[in-house]
N, CA and C of each residue as an Amber inpcrd file, in Angstrom:
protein
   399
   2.4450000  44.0460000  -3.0290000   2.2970000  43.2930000  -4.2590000
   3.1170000  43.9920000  -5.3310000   4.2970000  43.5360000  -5.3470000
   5.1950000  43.9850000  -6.5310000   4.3990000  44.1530000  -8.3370000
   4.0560000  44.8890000  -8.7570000   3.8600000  45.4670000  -9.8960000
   2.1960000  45.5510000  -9.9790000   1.7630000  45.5650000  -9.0140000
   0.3360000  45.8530000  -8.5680000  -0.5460000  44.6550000  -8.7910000
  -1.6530000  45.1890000  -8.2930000  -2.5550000  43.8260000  -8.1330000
  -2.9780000  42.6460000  -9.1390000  -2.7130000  41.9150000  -9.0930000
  -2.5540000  40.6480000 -10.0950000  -2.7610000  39.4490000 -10.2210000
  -3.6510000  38.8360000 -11.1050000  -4.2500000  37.3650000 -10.7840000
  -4.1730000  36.5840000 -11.4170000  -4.2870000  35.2590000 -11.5120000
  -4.2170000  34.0290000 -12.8410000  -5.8260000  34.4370000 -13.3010000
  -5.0900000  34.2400000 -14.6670000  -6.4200000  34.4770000 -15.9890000
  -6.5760000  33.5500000 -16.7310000  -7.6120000  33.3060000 -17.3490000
  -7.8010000  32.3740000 -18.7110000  -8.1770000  33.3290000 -19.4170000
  -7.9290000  33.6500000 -20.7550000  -8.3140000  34.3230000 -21.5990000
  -8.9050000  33.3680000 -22.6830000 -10.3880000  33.6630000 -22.9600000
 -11.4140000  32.5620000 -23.8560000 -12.0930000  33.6930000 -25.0870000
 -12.4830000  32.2520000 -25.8410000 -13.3150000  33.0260000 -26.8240000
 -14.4010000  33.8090000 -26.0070000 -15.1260000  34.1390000 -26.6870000
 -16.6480000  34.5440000 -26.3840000 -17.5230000  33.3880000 -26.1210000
 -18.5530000  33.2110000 -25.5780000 -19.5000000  32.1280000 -25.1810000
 -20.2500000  31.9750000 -26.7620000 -20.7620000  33.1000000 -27.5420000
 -21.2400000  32.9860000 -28.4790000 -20.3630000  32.3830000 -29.9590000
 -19.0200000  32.6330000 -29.5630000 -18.0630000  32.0150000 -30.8740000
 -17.5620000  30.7070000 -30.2510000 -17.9830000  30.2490000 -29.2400000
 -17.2420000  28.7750000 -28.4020000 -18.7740000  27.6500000 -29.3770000
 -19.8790000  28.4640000 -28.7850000 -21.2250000  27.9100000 -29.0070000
 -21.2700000  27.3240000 -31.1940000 -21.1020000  28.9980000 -31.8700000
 -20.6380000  28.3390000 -32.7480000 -20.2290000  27.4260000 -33.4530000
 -18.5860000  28.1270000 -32.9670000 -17.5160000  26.3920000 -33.7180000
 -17.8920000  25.5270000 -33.7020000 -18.9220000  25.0270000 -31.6790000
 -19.1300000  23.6240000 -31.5480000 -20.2180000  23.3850000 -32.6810000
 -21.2530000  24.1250000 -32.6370000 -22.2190000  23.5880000 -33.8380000
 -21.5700000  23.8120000 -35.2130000 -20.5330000  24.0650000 -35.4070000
 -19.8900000  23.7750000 -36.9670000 -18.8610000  22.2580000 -36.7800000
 -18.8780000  21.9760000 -35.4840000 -17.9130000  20.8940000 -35.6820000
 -16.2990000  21.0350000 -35.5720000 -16.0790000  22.4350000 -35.4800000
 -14.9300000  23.0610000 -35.2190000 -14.2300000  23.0680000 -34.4050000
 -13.0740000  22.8540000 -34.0710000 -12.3900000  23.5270000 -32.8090000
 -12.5350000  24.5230000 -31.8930000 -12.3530000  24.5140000 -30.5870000
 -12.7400000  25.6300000 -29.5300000 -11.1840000  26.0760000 -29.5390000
 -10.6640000  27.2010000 -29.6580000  -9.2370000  27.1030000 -29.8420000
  -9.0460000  27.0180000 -27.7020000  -7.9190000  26.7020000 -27.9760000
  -7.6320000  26.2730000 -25.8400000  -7.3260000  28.2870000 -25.5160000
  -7.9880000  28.2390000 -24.1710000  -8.1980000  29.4860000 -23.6800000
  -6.3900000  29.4110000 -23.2260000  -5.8730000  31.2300000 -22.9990000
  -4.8760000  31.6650000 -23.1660000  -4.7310000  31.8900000 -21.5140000
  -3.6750000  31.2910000 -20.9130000  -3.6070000  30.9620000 -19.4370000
  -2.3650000  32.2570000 -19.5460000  -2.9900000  33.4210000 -18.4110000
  -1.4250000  34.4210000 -17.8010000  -1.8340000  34.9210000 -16.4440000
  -1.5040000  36.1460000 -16.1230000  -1.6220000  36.7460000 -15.4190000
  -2.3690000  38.4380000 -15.8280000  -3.5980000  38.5110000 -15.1630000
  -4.0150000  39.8550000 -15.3460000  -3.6940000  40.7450000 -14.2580000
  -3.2730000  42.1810000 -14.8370000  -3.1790000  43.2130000 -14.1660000
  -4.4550000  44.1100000 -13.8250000  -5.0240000  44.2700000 -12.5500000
  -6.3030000  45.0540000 -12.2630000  -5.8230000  46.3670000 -12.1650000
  -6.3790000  47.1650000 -13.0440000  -6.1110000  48.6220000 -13.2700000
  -7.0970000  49.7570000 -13.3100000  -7.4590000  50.1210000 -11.9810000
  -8.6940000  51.1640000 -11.6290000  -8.2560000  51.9330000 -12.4590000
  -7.1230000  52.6700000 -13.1150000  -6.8760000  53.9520000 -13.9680000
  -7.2020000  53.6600000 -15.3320000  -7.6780000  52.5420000 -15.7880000
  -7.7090000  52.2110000 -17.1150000  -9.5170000  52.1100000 -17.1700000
 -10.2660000  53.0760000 -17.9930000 -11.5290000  53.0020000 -18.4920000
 -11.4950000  51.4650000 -19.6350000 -10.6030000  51.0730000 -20.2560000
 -10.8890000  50.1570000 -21.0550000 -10.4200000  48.9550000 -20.5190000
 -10.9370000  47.5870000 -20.4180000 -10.2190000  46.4070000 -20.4820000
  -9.5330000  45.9270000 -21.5890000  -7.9750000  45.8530000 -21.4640000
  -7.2320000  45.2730000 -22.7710000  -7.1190000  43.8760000 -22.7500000
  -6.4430000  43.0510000 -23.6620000  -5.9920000  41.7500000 -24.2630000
  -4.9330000  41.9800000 -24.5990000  -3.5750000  41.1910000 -24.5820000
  -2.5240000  41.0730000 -25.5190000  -2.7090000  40.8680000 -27.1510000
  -2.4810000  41.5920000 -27.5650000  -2.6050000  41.2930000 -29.8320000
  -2.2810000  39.9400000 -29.3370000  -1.0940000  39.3150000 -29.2060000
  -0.8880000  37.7860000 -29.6940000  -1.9020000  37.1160000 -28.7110000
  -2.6720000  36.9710000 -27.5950000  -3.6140000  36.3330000 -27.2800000
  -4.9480000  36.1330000 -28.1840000  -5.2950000  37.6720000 -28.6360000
  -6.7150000  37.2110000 -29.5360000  -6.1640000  36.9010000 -30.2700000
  -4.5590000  36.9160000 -30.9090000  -4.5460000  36.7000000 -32.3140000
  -4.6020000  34.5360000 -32.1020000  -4.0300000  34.4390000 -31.1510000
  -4.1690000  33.0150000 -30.6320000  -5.7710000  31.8280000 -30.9350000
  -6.3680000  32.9790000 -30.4610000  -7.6780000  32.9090000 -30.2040000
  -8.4700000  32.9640000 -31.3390000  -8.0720000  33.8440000 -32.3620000
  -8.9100000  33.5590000 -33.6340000 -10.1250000  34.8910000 -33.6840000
  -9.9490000  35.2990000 -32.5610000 -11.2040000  36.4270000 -32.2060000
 -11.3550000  37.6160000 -33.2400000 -12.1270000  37.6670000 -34.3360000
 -12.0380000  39.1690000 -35.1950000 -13.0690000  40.2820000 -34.1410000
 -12.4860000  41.1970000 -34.6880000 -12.6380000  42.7150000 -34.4470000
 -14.3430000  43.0900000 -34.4750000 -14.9000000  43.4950000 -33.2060000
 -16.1470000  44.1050000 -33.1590000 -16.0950000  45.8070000 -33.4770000
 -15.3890000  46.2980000 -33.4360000 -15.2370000  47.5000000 -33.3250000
 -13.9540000  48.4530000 -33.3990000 -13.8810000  49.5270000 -33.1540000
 -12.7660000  50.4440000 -32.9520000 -12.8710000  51.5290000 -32.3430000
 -11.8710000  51.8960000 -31.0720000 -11.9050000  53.0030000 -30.1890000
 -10.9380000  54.2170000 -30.2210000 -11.1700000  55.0100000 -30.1780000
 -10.2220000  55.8840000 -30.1880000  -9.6550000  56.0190000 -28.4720000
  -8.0280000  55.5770000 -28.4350000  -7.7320000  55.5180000 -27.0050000
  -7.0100000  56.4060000 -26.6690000  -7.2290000  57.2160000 -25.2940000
  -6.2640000  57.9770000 -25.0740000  -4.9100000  57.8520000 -24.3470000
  -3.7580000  58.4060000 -24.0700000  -2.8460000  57.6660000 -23.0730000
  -2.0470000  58.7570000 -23.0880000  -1.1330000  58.9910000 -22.0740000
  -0.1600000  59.8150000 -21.9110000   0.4900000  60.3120000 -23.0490000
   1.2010000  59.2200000 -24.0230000   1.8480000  59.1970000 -24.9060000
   1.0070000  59.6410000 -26.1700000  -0.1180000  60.0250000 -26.2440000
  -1.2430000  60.1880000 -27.3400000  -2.5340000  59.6250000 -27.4110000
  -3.0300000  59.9020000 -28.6220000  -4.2540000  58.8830000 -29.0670000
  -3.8590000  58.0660000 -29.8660000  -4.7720000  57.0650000 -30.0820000
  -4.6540000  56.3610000 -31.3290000  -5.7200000  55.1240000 -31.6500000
  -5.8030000  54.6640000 -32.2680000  -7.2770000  53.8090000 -32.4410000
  -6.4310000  52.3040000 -32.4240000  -7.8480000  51.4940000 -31.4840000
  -7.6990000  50.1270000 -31.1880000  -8.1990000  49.4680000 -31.6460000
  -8.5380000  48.2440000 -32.4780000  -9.2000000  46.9970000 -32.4940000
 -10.5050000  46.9860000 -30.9830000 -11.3430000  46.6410000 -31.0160000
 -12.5210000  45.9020000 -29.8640000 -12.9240000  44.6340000 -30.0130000
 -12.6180000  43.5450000 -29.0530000 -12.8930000  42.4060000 -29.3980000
 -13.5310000  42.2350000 -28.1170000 -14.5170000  41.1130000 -28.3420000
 -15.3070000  40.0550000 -27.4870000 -14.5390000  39.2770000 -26.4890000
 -14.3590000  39.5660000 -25.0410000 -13.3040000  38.4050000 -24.5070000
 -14.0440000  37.8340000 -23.3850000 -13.6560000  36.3730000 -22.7000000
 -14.4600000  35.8890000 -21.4430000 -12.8200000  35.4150000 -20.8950000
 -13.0540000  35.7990000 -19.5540000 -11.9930000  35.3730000 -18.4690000
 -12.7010000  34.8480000 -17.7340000 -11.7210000  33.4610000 -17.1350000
 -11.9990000  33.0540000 -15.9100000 -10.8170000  33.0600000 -15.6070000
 -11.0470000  33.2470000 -13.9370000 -10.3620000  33.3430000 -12.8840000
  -9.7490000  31.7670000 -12.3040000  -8.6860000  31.4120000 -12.7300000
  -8.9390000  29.6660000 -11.8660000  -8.9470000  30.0590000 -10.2620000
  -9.5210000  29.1370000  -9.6070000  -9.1590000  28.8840000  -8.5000000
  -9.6570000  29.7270000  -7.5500000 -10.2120000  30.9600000  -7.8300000
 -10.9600000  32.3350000  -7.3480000 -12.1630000  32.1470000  -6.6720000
 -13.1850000  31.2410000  -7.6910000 -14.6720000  31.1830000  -7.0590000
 -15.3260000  32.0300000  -7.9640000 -14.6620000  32.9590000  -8.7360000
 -15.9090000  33.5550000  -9.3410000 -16.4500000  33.1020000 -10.2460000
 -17.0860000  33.6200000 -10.8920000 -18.0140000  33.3480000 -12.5720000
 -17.0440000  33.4480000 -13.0180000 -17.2540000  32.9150000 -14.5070000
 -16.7720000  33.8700000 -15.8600000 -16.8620000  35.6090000 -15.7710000
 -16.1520000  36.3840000 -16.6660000 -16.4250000  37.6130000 -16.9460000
 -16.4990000  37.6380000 -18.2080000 -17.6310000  37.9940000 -19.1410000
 -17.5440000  38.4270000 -20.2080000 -17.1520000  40.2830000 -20.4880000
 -16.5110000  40.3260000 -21.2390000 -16.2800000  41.4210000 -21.7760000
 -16.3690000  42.4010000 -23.2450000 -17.3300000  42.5410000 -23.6110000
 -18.0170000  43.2350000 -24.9630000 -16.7940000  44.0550000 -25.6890000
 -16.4330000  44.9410000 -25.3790000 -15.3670000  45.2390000 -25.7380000
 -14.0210000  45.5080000 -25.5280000 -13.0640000  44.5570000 -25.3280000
 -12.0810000  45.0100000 -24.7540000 -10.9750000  45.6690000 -25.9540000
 -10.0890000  45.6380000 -25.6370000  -9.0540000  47.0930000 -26.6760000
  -7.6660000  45.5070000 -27.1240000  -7.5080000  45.3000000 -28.2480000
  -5.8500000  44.8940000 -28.1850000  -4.7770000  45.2850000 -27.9980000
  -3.6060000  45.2380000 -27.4240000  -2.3290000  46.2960000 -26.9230000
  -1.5330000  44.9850000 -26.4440000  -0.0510000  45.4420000 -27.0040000
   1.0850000  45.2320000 -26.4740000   1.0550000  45.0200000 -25.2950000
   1.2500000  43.6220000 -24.2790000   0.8920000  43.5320000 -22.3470000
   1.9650000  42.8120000 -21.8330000   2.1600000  41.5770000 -22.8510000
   3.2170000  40.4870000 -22.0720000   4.7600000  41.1700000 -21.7060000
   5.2960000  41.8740000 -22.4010000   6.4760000  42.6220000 -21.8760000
   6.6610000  43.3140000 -20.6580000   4.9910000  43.6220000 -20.1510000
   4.7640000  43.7030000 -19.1700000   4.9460000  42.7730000 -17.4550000
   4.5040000  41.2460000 -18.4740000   4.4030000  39.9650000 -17.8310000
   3.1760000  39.6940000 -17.7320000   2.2490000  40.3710000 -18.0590000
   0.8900000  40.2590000 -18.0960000  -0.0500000  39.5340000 -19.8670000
  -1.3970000  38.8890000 -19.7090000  -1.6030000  38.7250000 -20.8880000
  -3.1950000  39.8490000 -20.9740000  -3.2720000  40.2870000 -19.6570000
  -4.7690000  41.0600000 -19.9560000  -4.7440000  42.5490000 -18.5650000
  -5.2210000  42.9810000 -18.9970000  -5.4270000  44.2580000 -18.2160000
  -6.6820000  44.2930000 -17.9010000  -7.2820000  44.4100000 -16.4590000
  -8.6320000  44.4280000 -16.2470000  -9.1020000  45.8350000 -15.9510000
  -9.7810000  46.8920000 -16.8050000 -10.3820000  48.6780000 -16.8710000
 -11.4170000  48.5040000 -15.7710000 -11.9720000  49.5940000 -15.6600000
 -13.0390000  49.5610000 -14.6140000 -14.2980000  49.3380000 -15.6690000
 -14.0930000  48.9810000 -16.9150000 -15.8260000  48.3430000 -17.5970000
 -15.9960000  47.4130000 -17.0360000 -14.8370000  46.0010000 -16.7950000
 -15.3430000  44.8260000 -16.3220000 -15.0670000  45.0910000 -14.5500000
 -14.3390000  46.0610000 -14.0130000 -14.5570000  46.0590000 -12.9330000
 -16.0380000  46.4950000 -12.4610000 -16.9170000  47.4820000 -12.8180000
 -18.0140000  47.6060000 -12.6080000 -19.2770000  46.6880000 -12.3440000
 -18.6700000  45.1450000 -12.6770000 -19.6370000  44.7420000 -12.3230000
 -18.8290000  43.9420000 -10.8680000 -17.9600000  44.3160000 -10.4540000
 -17.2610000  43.4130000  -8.9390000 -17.3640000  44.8420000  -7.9530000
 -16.6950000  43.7450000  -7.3120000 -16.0420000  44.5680000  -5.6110000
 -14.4960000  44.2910000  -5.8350000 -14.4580000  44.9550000  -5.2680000
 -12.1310000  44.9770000  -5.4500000 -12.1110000  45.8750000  -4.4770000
 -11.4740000  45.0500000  -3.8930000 -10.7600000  45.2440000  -2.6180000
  -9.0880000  45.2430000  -2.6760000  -8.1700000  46.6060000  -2.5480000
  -6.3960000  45.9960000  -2.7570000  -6.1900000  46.5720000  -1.4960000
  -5.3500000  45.3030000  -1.0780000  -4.8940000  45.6630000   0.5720000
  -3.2120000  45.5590000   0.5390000  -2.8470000  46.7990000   0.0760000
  -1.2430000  46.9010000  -0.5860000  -0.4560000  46.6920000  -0.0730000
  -0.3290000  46.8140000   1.4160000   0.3560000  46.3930000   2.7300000
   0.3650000  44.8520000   2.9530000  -0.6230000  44.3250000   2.6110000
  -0.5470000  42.9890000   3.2300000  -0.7020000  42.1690000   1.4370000
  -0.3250000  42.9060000   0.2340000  -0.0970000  42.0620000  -0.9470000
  -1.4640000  41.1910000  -1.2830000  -2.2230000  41.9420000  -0.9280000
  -3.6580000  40.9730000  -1.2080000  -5.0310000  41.6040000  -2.0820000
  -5.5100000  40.8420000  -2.5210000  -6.5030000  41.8240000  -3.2290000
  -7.9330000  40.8930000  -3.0310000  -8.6520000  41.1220000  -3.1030000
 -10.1740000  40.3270000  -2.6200000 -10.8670000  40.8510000  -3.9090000
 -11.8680000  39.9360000  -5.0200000 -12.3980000  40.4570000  -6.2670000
 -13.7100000  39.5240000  -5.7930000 -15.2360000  39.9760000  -5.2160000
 -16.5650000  39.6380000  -5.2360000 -17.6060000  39.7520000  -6.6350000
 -18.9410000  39.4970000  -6.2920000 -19.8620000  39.6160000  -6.6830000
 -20.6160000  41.0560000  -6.1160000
């Protein structure tokens, strides 16, 4: 699997800001369709800035992140992915980090917070990856 394991994403509001809008009468803004990168080395799940910024999603928080290149503090936002076509649930995610991704080709990075609640399976030889309950 050329640039590691990788899946179609929807990137959505939160269930609680979808629930909202609808009872204000508002718009659901349309969930952000890419490709996520699954990244056992990453403690945090990220978002692309221009996806939440898409999305409308404000800031729960702030992390101090570490990385090769330094520290530096992130935005934390509320995110829900679905997987098309996968079978799984939704994933909600409490806090994920904003960062620079699509230059990557990616719009989301999946950390081991939201991996903790799956099974992941990468079978690197045969380009496949299996993501359970």
């Amino acid at each position: 699997m050329v640039g590691g394991p990788r899946l179609d994403v929807e990137v959505h509001v939160p269930k609680p800001l979808a629930t909202l809008l609808s009872q204000q009468g508002k718009p659901i803004p349309k969930p952000a369709p890419g490709l996520a990168l699954i990244d056992t080395g990453a403690s945090i799940t990220a978002v692309d800035d221009s996806v939440i910024t898409s999305l409308g999603v404000q800031p729960v928080g702030v992390t101090t992140v570490h990385t090769p290149s330094g520290s530096a503090q992130q935005n934390q936002y509320s995110v829900r992915f679905i997987f098309p076509r996968s079978g799984l649930p939704a994933l909600s995610v409490a806090q994920a980090i904003g960062s620079v991704l699509q230059p990557q080709g990616i719009v989301a990075l999946i950390g081991r917070d939201a991996l903790n609640s799956l099974i992941f399976v990468y079978n690197g030889p045969a380009g496949m990856i299996t993501l359970a309950i």
